[in-house]
VEXBAGU-459172 format. One record per atom (N, C-alpha, C): residue number from 1; x, y, z. Coordinates in steps of 0.2 Angstrom, whole numbers. Layout:
% residues N
[NUM; [X; Y; Z]]
...
This chain:
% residues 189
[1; [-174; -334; -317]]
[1; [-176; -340; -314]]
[1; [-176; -346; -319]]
[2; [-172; -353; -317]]
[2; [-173; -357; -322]]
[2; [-180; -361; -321]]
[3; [-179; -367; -323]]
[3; [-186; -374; -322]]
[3; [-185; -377; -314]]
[4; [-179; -378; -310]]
[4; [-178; -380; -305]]
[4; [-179; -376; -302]]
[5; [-181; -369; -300]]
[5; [-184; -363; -296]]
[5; [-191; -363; -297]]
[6; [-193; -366; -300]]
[6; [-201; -364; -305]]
[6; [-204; -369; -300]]
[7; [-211; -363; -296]]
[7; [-216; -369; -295]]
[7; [-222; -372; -299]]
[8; [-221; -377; -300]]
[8; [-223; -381; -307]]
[8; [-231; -382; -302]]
[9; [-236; -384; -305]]
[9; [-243; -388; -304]]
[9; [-240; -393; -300]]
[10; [-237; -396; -304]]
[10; [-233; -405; -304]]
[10; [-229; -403; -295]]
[11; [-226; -399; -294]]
[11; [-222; -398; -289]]
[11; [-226; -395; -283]]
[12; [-231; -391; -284]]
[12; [-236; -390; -281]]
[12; [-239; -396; -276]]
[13; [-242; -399; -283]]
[13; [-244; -407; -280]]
[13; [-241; -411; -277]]
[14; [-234; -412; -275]]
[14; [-231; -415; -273]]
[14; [-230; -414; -265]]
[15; [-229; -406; -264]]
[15; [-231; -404; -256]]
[15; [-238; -404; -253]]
[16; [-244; -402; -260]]
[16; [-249; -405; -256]]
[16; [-249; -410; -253]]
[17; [-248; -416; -256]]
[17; [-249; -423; -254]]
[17; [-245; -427; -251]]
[18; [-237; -423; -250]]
[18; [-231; -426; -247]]
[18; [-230; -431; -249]]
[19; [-228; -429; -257]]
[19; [-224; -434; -260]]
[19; [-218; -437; -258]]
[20; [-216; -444; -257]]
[20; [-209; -445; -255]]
[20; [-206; -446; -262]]
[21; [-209; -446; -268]]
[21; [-205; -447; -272]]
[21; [-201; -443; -275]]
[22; [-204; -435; -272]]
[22; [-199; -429; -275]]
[22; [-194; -427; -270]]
[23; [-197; -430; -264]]
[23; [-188; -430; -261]]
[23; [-180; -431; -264]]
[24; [-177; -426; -261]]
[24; [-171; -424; -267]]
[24; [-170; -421; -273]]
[25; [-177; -421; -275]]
[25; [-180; -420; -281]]
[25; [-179; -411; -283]]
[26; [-182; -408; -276]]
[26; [-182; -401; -277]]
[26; [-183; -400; -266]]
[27; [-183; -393; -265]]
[27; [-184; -393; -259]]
[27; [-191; -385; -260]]
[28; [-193; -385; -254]]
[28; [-198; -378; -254]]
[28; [-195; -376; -248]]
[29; [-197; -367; -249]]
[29; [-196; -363; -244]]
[29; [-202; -360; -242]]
[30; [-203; -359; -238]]
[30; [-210; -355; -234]]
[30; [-207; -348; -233]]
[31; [-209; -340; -235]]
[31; [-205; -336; -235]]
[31; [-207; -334; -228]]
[32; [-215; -332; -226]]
[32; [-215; -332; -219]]
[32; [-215; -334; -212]]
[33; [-210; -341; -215]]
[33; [-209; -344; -207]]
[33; [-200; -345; -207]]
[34; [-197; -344; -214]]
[34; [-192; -345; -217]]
[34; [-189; -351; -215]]
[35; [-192; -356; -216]]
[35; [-192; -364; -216]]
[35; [-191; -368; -224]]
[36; [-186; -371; -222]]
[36; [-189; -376; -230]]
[36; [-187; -381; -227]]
[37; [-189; -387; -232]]
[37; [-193; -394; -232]]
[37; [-191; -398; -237]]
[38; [-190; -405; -235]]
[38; [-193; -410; -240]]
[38; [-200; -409; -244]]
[39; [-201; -413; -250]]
[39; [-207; -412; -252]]
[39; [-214; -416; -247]]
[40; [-211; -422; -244]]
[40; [-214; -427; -239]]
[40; [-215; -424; -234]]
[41; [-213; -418; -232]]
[41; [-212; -415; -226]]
[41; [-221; -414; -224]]
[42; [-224; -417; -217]]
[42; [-230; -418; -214]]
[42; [-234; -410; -212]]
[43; [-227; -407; -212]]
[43; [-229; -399; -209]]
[43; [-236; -397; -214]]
[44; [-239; -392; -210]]
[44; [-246; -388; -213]]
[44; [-245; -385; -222]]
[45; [-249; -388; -225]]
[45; [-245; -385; -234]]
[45; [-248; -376; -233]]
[46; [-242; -374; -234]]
[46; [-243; -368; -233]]
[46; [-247; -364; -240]]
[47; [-248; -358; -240]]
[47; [-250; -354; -244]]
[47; [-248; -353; -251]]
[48; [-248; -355; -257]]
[48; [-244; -355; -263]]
[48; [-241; -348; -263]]
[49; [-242; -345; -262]]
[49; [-237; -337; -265]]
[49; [-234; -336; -259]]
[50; [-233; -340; -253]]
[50; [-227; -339; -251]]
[50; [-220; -345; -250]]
[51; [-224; -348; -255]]
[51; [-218; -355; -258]]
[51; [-214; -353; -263]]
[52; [-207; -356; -262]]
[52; [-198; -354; -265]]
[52; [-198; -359; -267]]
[53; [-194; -365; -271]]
[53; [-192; -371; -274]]
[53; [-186; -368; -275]]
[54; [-180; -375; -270]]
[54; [-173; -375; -271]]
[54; [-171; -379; -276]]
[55; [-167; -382; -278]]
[55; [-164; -386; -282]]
[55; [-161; -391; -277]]
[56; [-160; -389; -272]]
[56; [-156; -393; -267]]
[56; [-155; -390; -261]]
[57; [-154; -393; -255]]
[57; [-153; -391; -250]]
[57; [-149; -383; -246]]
[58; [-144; -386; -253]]
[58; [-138; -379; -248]]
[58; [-140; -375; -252]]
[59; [-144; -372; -257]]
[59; [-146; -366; -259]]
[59; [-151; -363; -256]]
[60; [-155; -367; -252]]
[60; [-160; -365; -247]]
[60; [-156; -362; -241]]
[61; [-151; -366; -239]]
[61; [-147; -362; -233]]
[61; [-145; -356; -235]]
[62; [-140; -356; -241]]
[62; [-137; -350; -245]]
[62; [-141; -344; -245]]
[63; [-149; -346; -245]]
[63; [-150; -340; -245]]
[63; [-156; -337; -240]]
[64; [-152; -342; -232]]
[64; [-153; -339; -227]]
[64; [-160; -343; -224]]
[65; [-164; -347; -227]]
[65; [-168; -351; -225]]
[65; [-166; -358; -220]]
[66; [-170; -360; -214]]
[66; [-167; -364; -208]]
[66; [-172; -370; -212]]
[67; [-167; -377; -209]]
[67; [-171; -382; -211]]
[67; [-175; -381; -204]]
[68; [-181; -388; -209]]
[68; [-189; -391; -203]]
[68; [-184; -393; -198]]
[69; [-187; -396; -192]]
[69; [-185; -399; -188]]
[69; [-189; -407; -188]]
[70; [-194; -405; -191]]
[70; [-199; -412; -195]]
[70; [-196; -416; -198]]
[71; [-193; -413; -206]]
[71; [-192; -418; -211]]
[71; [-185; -419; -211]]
[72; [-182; -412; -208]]
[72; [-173; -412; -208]]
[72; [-169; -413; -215]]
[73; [-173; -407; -219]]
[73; [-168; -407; -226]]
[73; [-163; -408; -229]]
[74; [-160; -403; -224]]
[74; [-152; -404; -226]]
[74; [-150; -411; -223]]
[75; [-152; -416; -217]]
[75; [-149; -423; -218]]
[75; [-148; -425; -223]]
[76; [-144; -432; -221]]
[76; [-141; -437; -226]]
[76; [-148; -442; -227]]
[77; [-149; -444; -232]]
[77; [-154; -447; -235]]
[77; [-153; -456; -232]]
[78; [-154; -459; -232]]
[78; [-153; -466; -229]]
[78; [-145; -466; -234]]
[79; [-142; -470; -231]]
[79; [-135; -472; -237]]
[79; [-138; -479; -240]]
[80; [-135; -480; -246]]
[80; [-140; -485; -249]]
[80; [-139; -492; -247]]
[81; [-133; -496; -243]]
[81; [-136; -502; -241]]
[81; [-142; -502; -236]]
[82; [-140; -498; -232]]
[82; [-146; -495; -228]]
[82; [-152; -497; -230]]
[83; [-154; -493; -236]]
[83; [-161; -491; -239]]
[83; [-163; -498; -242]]
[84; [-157; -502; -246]]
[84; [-157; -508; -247]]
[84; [-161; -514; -243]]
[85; [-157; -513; -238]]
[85; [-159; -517; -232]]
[85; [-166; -516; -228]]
[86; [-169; -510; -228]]
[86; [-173; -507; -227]]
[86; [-179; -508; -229]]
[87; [-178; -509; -236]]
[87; [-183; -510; -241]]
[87; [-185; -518; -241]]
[88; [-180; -522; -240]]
[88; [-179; -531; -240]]
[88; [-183; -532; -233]]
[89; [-182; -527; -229]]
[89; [-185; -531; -221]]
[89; [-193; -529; -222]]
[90; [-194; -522; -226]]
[90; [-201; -523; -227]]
[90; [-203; -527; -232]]
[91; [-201; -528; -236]]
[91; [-204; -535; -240]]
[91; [-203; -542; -237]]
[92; [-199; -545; -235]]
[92; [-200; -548; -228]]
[92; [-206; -549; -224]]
[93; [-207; -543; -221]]
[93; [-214; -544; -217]]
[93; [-221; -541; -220]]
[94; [-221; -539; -225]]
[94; [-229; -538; -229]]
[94; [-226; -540; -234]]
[95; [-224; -545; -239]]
[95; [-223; -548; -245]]
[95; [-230; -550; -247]]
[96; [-234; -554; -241]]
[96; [-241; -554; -243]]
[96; [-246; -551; -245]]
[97; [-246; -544; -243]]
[97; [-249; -540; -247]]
[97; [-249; -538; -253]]
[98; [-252; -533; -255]]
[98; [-253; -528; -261]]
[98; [-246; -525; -259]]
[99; [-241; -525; -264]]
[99; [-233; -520; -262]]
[99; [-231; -519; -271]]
[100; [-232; -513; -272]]
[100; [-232; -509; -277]]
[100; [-224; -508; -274]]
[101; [-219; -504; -281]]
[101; [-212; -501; -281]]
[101; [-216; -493; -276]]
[102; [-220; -491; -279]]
[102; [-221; -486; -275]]
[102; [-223; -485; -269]]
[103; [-228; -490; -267]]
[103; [-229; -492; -259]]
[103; [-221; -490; -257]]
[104; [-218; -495; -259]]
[104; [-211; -499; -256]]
[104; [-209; -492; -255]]
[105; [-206; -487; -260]]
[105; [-203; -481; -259]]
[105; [-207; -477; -255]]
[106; [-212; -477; -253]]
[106; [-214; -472; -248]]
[106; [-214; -474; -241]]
[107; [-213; -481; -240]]
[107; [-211; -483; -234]]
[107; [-204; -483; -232]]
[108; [-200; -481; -237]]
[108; [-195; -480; -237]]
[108; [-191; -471; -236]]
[109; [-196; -470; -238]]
[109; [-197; -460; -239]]
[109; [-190; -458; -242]]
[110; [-191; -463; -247]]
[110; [-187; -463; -255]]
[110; [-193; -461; -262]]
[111; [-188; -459; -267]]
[111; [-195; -460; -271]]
[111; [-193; -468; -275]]
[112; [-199; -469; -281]]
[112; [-198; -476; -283]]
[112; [-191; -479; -287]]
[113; [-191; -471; -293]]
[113; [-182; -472; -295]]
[113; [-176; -473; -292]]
[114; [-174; -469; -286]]
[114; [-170; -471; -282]]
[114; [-168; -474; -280]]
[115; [-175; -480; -277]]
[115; [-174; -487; -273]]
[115; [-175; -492; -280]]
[116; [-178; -492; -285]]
[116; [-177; -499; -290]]
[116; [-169; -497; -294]]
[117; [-167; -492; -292]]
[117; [-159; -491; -294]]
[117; [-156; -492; -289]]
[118; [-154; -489; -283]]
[118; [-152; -493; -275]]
[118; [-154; -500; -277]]
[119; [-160; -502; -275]]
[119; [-160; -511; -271]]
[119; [-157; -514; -279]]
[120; [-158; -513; -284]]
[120; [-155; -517; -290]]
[120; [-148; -517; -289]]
[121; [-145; -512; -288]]
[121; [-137; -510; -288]]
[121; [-135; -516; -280]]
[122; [-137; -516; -276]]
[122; [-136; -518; -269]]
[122; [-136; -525; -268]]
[123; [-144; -527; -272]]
[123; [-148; -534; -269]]
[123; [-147; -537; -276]]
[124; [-144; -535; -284]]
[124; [-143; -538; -289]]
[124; [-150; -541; -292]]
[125; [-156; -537; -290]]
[125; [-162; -538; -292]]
[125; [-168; -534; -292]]
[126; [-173; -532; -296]]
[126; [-176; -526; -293]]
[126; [-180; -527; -286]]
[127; [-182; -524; -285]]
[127; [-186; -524; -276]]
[127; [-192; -530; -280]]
[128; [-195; -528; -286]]
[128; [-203; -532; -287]]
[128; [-199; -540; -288]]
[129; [-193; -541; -291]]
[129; [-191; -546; -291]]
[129; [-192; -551; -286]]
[130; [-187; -545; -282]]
[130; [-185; -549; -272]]
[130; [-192; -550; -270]]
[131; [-199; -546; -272]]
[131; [-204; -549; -268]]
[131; [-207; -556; -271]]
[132; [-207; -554; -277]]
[132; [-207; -559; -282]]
[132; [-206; -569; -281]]
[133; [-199; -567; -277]]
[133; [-195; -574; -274]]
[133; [-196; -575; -270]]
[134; [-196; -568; -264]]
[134; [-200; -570; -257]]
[134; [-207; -574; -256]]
[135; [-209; -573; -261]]
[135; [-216; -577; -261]]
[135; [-216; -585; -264]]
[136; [-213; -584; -270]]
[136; [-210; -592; -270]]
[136; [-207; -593; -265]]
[137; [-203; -591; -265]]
[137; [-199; -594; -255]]
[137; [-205; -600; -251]]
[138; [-207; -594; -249]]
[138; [-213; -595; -244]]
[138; [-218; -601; -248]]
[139; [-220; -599; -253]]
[139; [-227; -604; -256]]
[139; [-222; -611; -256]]
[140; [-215; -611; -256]]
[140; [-211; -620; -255]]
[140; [-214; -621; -249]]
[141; [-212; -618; -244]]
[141; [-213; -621; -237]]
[141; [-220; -622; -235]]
[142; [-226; -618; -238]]
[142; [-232; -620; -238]]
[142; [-233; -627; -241]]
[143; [-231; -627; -246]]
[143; [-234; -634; -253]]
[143; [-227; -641; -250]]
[144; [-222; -637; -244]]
[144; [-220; -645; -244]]
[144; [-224; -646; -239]]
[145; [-225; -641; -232]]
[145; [-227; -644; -224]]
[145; [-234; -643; -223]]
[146; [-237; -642; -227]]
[146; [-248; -638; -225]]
[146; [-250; -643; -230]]
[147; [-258; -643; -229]]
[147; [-262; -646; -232]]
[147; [-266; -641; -236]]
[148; [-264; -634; -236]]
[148; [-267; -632; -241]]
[148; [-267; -631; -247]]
[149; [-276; -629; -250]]
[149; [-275; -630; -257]]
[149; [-269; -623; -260]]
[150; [-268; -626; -265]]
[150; [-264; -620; -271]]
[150; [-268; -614; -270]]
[151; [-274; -613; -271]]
[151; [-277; -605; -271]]
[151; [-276; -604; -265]]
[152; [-276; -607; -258]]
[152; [-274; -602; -252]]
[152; [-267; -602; -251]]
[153; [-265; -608; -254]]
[153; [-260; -606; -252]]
[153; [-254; -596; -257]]
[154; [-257; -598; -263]]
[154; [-256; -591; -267]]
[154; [-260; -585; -263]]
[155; [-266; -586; -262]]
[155; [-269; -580; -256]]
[155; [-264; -578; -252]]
[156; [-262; -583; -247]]
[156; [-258; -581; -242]]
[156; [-251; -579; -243]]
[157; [-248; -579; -247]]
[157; [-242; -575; -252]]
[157; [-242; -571; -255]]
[158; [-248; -569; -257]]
[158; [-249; -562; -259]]
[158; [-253; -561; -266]]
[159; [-253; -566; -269]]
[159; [-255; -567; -278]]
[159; [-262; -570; -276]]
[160; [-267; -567; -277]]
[160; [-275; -568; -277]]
[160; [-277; -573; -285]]
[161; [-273; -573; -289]]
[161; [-274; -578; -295]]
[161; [-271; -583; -294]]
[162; [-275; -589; -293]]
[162; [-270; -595; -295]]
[162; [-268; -596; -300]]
[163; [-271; -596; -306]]
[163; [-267; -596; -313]]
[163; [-260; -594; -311]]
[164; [-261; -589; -309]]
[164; [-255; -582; -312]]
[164; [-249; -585; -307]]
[165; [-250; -587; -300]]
[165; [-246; -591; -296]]
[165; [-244; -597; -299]]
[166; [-246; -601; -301]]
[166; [-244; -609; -304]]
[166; [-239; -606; -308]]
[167; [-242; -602; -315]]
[167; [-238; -599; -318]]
[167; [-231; -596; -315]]
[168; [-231; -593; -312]]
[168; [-226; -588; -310]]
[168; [-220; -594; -305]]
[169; [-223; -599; -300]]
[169; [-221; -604; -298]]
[169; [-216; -608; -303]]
[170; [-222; -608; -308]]
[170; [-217; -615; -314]]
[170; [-211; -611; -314]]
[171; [-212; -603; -318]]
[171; [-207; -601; -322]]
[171; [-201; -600; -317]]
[172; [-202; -597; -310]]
[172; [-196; -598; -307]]
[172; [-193; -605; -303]]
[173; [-196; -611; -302]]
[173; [-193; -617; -299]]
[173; [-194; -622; -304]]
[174; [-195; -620; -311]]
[174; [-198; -626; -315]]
[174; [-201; -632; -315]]
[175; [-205; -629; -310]]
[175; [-211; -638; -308]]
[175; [-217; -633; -307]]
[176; [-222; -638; -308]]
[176; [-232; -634; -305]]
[176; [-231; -636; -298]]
[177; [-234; -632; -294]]
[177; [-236; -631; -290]]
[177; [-237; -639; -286]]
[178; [-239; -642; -290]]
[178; [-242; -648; -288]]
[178; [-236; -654; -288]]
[179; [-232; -651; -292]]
[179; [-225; -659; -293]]
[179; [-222; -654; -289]]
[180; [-220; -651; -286]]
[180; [-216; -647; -281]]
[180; [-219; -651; -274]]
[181; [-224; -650; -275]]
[181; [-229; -652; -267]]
[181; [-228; -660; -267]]
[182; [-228; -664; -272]]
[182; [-228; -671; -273]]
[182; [-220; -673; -273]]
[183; [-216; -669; -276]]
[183; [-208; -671; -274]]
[183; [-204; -672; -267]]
[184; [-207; -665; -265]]
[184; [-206; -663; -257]]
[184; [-208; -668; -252]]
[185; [-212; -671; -253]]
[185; [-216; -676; -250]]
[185; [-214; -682; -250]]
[186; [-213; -686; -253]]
[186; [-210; -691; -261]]
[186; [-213; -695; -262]]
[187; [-219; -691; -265]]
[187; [-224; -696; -270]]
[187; [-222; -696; -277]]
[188; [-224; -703; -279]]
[188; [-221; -702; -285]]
[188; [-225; -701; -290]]
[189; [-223; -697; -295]]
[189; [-226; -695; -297]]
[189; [-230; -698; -304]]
């Protein structure tokens, strides 16, 4: 038995709690239902001693185990502009929130290495970056056409600190917050 057969604590945990991040990672077999799974996979965690860890899908097949019909193991994984793209549309529409690389990858039902390797190679920046601009993005169109202050307007973008927004503002469009909203306008300054 090598380390990639071995059921580890660490790999235990992972099916308890249906990690997406060991997906690909390793697969499990259930010996009395002769099923195996992704680590994400939603099915009932079954009993630790009748748990097998694959290295990968086809040596689960190989040795006569059926994929879930839940998680679909032996499927193809998203292709990565896919998961690219995937990853972009959900930042897009929750950039305002709290979105951790890890959030993103489980939304993704990738794990976090995969997708900041993916979206970097694909989008030419990591995922936190892309959320990073998204939000600059957006806080322009607020500070050109609303009357709201700087601190709602960073609330509503996603950055609960205004320091940390002005800052973050300056350093990607090199103006405050305020000669941004004063330019767009044409006040002078």
């Amino acid at each position: 038995m090598n380390d990639k057969t071995v059921l580890t604590p660490e790999k235990w945990r992972a099916i308890v709690e249906n990690d997406s991040s060991y997906d690909g990672v390793f697969f499990y077999a259930v010996k009395t239902t002769g099923v195996f799974c992704r680590p994400s996979c939603k099915s009932r965690v079954p009993h630790i001693e009748n748990v097998r860890i694959f290295p990968d899908a086809q040596q689960a097949l190989s040795e006569g185990y059926r994929p879930c019909k839940r998680c679909n193991p032996d499927g193809p994984l998203l292709p990565d502009e896919e998961l690219a793209e995937r990853a972009a549309m959900i930042i897009g529409r929750y950039y305002h929130e709290p979105l951790t690389l890890t959030d993103l990858a489980e939304r993704c039902h990738t794990s976090p290495f995969h997708l900041q390797r993916t979206f970097k190679r694909i989008k030419g920046m990591s995922p936190l970056e892309y959320i990073s601009q998204k939000r600059i993005s957006e806080a322009c169109g607020l500070l050109a056409f609303s009357d709201q202050t700087i601190s709602q307007i960073a609330s509503k973008v996603g950055i609960l600190n205004a320091d940390y927004f002005a800052s973050l503002f300056k350093k990607k469009t090199g103006q405050t917050p305020t000669e941004f909203r004063k330019r767009k306008r044409g006040i002078q300054l």
